[in-house]
C-alpha positions, 0 to 999 in steps of 0.5 A: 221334169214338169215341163217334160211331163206335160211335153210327152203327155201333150205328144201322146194326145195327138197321137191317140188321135191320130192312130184312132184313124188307123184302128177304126178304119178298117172297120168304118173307113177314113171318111170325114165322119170317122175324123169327125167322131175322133176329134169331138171324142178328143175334144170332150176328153180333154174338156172332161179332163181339164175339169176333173184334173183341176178338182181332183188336184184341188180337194183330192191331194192322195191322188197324185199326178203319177197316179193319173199318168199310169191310169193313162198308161193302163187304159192306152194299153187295154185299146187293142184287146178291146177294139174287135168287142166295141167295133163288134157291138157298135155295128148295129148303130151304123157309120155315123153312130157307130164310128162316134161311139167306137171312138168315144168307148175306146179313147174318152178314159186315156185321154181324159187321164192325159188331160188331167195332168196340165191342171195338175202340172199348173198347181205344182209349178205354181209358187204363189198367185202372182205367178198363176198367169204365167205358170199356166200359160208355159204349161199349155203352151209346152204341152202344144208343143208336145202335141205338134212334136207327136203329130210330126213324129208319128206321121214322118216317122213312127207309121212309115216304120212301124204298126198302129199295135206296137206304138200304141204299146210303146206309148203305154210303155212310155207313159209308165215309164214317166209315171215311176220317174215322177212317183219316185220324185213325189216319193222324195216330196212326201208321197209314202210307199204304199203308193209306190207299190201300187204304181209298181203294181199297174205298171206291172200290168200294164207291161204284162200286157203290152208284151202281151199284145207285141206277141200276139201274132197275125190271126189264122182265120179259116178259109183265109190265108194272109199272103201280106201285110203292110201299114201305110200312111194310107191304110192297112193294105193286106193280100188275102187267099179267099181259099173257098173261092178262089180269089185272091183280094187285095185289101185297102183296110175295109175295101177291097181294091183288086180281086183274081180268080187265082185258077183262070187268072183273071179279074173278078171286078166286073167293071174292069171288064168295060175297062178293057173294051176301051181300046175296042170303042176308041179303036185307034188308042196308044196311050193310056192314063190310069189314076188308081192302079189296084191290082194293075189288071186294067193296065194289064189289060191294056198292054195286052191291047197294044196300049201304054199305059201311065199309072198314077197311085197313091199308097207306095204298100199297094204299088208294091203289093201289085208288083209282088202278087198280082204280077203287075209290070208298068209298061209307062211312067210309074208314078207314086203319089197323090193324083191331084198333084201328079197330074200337074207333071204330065204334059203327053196327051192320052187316048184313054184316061182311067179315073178308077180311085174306089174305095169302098167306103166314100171315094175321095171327094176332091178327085170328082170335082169340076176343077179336077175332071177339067184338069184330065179333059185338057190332058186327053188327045183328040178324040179322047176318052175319059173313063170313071167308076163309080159304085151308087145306087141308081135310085133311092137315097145316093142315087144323087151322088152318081146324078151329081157326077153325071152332072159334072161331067157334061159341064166339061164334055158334050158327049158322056155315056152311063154304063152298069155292070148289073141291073141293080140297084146297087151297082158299078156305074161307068161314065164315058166321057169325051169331045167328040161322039162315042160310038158303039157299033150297034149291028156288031158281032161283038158279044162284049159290045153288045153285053155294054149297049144292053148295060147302057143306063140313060140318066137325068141329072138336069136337077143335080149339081156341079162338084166344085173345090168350093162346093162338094158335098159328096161325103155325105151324099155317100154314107148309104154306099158305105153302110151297104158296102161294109154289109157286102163286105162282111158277108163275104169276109171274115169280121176277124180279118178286119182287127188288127 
């Protein structure tokens, strides 16, 4: 039985963690900050934990180890009802601050409680001191095994099929469950009644509110319809009617990946404007690429142009959502799965490639390194065109960001060119990248060209420095972009709409 304890309570440590990701992120974004926050905030739990267990286990015997599995119970259960008040009052303090302290206010006590028990579990299984050694080192070592069991089954099974709310009731559900089993056991042992019912009566609330929580339905935001909802391995993905102007948003928790004015039907992302004249400034392409699918309007964009298009994206519930609510049909290869890998099995060279991985937060660092940008060079056709969006700054603090990109890129192609959709300081930056010269003609008719040659932006990034796997320092080099980008983001939805 205590080896069983310490086996479920080591799996739940692991997935508190984890699902501390899911809860915070649609607020601050899966950035390494947001896991840098969990893990210091799981590791002084269980610091804080492992010492208070072994005094109250020590000098405290009324306090019993199924006392500190329902408080672990009680405070797992309380997380959901008060993430939208700690995400609310920690706002101010900014990403880094912010993220940390959210994690800090929301797990320190459950996990603190959940590491109080391997002290506890040591003290009973302990016979005498020559078995100390021994006793300790099977507890910790069942415990990590817990704790491995619970990592494999929340990311293989448990968030593939259910939402972050149910299993983190489920958990506190389970939790009770285990501290009755052992009150009862500790009841046969001495432990009087009095105790039995107040466990009866925290495991009481705890269930209470659990199903509390299980009930609680999609909130109805004004001005806002939730068309669809999703949980992915990679984020909460949501369509939204924005009925005020009407748009409908593709989210990727707080970022919003795909946005089409429902009346004109068409994108209302700028930059896929410029992704659309591609065809225009290659003039002779068949074959296109494009890394990031969103709401597939690029691609659609595309085949409008007579291009086929490859899509390579990494969430299955966004490939999906752009299927069933942005009309989205590939005219290629359809490909699911992480970019780095998927490009390994493409052999076609391609006339246009499209890097269009935003994320609204911090794009991810290991799709904008040298070794990544070579491998698309060597699978683009004669005269091919590498295009990659990026959203910085084009002075100030993360303007180094896109001068680094910048960088990158001439390390690998003697002609690159810079356009952005506004002349701000915040704004979409359009890197144009290829072998051979690329051409815009000047003295054209064509209003969308000479819209790009006014947005043209001349860089000079000789003082930057080459994104390598070994060398990439883009997470923070992005924080300012994140900050500013949640700013937007919340002026324009409802704060509501980012709680579970």
């Amino acid at each position: 039985m205590l080896y069983l304890t310490v086996t479920i309570t080591g799996a739940a440590v692991m997935i508190l963690e984890l699902l501390g990701t899911r809860i915070i992120s649609p607020f601050y974004g899966v950035s390494l900050y947001v896991w840098s926050s969990l893990i210091a905030v799981t590791l002084i739990a269980l610091a804080l934990g492992y010492f208070l267990g072994g005094v109250l286990a020590d000098r405290f015997p009324a306090v019993r180890l199924a006392h500190i599995i329902m408080s672990s119970a009680l405070t797992t259960v309380i997380i959901p009802f008060l993430t939208g008040p700690i995400l609310r009052a920690t706002d101010v303090l900014g990403l880094r601050a912010g993220a940390f302290a959210s994690a800090l206010l929301l797990f320190t006590l459950p996990l603190t409680a959940l590491a109080m028990v391997g002290p506890y579990v040591i003290k009973r299984a302990t016979r005498d001191l020559s078995g100390v050694g021994t006793a300790s080192g099977t507890v910790y070592a069942v415990s990590t095994v817990g704790s491995v069991v619970g990592t494999l089954l929340l990311g293989f099974f448990l968030l593939p099929q259910f939402g972050t709310r149910a299993i983190v009731f489920s958990l506190s559900l389970i939790l009770t469950g285990l501290a009755m089993v052992i009150a009862l056991s500790e009841r046969r042992s001495g432990t009087g009644l009095r105790s039995i019912w107040i466990l009866m009566t925290v495991g009481f609330c705890v269930g209470a509110g659990a199903i509390t929580g299980y009930a609680v339905q999609s909130k109805s935001v004004e001005g806002f319809t939730v068309q669809s909802e999703a949980e992915s391995l990679y984020g909460w993905v949501r369509v939204i009617d924005d009925e005020r102007r009407g748009f409908r948003l593709l989210l990727s928790d707080a970022s919003v990946i795909s946005a089409v004015d429902l009346k004109e039907n068409r994108s209302r992302l700028s930059y896929q404007e410029i992704m659309g004249l591609l065809p225009t400034i290659h003039g002779d392409a068949e074959r296109a690429l494009l890394i990031g699918l969103g709401g597939g309007h690029v691609a659609k964009d595309l085949k409008a142009q007579g291009v086929t298009t490859d899509t390579i994206e990494i969430d299955p519930a966004v490939a999906d959502a752009a299927r069933r609510f942005f009309h989205f049909e590939p005219t290629g290869l359809f490909l699911v799965g992480d970019a780095r890998y998927e490009i390994k099995q493409l052999t076609t060279p391609y006339d246009l490639i499209i890097h269009d991985c935003f994320t609204g937060g911090a794009e991810p660092t290991h799709l904008l390194s040298q070794e990544m940008l070579a491998s698309l060079r060597s699978l683009l056709a004669d005269r091919g065109i590498l295009a990659l969006n990026y959203v910085g700054f084009t002075t100030g603090a993360g303007s180094d960001a896109v001068r680094a990109i910048h960088h990158t890129l001439i390390s690998l192609f003697p002609q690159v060119r810079v356009f952005v959709t506004s002349k701000e300081e915040f704004t979409d930056f359009v890197f144009l990248a290829s072998a051979e010269s690329i051409h815009l003609d000047t003295l054209g008719e064509d209003r969308h060209i000479r819209w790009l040659l006014d947005h043209e932006h001349m860089m000079d990034s000789t003082e930057s420095f080459t994104i390598t796997d070994d060398y990439n320092p883009m997470e923070s080099r992005q924080v300012r972009k994140a900050e500013t980008y949640r700013k937007h983001f919340l002026d324009r939805i409802a704060f509501e709409l980012l709680l579970r």
